[in-house]
N, C-alpha and C positions, 0 to 999 in steps of 0.2 A: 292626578288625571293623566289617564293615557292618551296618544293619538296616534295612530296608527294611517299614514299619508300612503294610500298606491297611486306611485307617479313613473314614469319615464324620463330618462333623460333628454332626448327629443321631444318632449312637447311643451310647446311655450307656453301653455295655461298653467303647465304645473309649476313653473319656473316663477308665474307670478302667481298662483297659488301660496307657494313656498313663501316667497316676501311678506305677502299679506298675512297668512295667518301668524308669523314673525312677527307682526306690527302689532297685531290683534294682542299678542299673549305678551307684548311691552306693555299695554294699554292696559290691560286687566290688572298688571302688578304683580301677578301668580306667580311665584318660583316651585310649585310642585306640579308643573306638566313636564312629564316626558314623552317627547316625540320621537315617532319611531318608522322610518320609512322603507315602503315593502315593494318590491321589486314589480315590475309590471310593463311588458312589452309590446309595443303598439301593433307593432308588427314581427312577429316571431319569426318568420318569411324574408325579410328582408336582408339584402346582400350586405356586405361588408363592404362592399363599393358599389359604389353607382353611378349612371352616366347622368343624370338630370341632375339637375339644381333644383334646391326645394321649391322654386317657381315654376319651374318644368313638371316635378312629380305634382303639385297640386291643381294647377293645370290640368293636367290628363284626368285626378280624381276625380274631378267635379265638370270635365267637360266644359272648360272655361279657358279664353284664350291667355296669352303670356300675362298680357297687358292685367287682363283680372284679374290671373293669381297674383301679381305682386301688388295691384290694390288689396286684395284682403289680407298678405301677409301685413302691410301697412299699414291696417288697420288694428292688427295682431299689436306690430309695433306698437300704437299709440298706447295702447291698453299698457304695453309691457315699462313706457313711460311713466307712465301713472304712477308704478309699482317701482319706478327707482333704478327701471335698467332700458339698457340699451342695446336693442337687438339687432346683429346688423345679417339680415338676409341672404343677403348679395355675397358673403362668405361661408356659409354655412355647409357643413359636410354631411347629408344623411347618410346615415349606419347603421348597420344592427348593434342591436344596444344590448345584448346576451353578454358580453364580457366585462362592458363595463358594471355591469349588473351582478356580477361575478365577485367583483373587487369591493362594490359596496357591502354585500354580504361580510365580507371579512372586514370590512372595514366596521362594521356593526358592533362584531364580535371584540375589539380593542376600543368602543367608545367612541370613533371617529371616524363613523356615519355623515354625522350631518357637515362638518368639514367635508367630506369627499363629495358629497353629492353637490354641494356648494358651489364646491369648484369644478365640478366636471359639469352642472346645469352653466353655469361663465362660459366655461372654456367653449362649451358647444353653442353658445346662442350668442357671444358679445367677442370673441376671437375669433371665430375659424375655424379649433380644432377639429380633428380627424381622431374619434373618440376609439377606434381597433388602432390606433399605431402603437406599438410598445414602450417607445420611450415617451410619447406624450404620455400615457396612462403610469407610466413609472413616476415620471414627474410630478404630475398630480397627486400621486398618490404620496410622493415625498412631503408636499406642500401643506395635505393632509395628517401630516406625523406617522403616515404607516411605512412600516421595513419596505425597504425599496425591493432589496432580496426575495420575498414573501411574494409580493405582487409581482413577479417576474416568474416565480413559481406558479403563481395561480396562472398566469397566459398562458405558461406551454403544458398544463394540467386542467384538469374535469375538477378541479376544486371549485369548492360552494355549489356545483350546479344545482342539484338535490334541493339547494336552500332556497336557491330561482323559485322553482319548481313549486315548493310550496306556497311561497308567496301566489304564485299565479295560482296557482288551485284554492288558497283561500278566498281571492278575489270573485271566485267563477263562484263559488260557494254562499255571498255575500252577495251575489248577483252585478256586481262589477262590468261594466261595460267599457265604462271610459274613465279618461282620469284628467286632472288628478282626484282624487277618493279620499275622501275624509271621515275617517271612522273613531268615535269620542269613545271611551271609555266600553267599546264595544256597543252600545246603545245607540247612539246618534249616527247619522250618516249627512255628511255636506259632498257634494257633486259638484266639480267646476271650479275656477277659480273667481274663488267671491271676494268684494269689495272688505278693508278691514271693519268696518264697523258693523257686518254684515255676522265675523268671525266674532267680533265682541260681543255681539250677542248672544250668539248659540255657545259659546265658554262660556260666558254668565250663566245664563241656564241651565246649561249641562253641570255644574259646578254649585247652584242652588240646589233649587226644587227639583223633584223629579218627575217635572211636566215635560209629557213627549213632544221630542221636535222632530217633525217630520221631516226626511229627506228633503234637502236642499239643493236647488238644482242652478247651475251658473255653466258659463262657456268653458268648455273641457275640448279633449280629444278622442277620436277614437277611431279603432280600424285603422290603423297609420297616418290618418291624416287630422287638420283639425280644421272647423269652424265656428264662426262666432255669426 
């Protein structure tokens, strides 16, 4: 079984997307899923710095004072709790996420995808990091088992973007809006990040008979920002 996940590194539903359907494919016993995660940019627009804090830019989206946005990141949190992690807000760095998206591509290509995005979704939602710095993303990428050399080459290089690229135009294709995007064996589609036993379900099924299961639709992100 394949599963093909369009996520971002910036957004917390995909982060506990990630966990859960993790939990879901312990649950089922399967050792013939490969998961395979496709690149997708919340905000293509966005700078490599920025002066707002993610309470500050979500604030402004939704036309909500300080005080709200960081109620509903809070609320983000509790969810992300649920799922085994710990998000800490108050440190967190938005970025355009085009490079680091860059690294995962190649990190694809050696086997060690899902290590990188692992720890580059940590590093940006339960540390701090600043996912454009070069030596954090070397780091990372070390941590991951990839040539540190390599990915120092892809920063100051157009390598993978091409690969970006098609991942987002599959998505537009697939009619992808927000993410994270769960697509099973090319048949199934899950939207959002849903509850494990929610995942154990639609693997079960998907994995029996070949009764449709309709898009599934759970708290996701989109347009750069997210709500639940």
């Amino acid at each position: 079984m394949k599963i093909e996940v369009w996520s971002d590194f910036v957004c917390p539903f995909c982060y506990i997307g990630k966990k859960n359907l993790e939990k879901a494919i312990q649950k089922t016993g399967r050792e013939d899923i490969d998961v395979v995660f496709r690149s997708f940019e919340l905000d293509p627009d966005a700078p490599v710095k920025m002066d707002q804090s993610i309470h500050e830019a979500i604030a402004v989206k939704y036309g909500k004072s300080l005080d709200e946005a960081k109620q509903m990141n809070m609320q983000i949190g509790e969810m992300a709790k649920v799922a085994g992690l710990n998000y800490d807000f108050d440190q967190m760095k938005p970025t355009n996420t085009f490079l680091v998206h860059r690294i995962a591509q190649y990190a694809r290509t050696v086997g060690k995808e899902n290590e990188f995005v692992e720890l580059g979704m940590d590093a940006y939602f339960t540390k701090g990091a600043f996912l454009n710095d070069e030596e954090t993303l070397v780091e990372l990428a070390g941590k991951a088992g990839l040539d540190e050399t390599k990915v120092r080459e892809i920063i100051h290089s157009k390598e993978y973007l091409a690969q970006v690229r098609v991942d987002e135009t599959e998505a537009v294709e697939y009619g992808v809006t927000g993410v994270p995007f769960f697509l099973i064996d090319e048949k199934y589609a899950v939207s959002g990040a849903q509850p494990v036993e929610s995942f154990v379900t639609v693997l079960e099924r998907a994995g029996g008979t070949k009764a449709e299961i309709k898009e599934t639709q759970g708290p996701g992100c989109n347009d750069g920002s997210c709500s639940i």
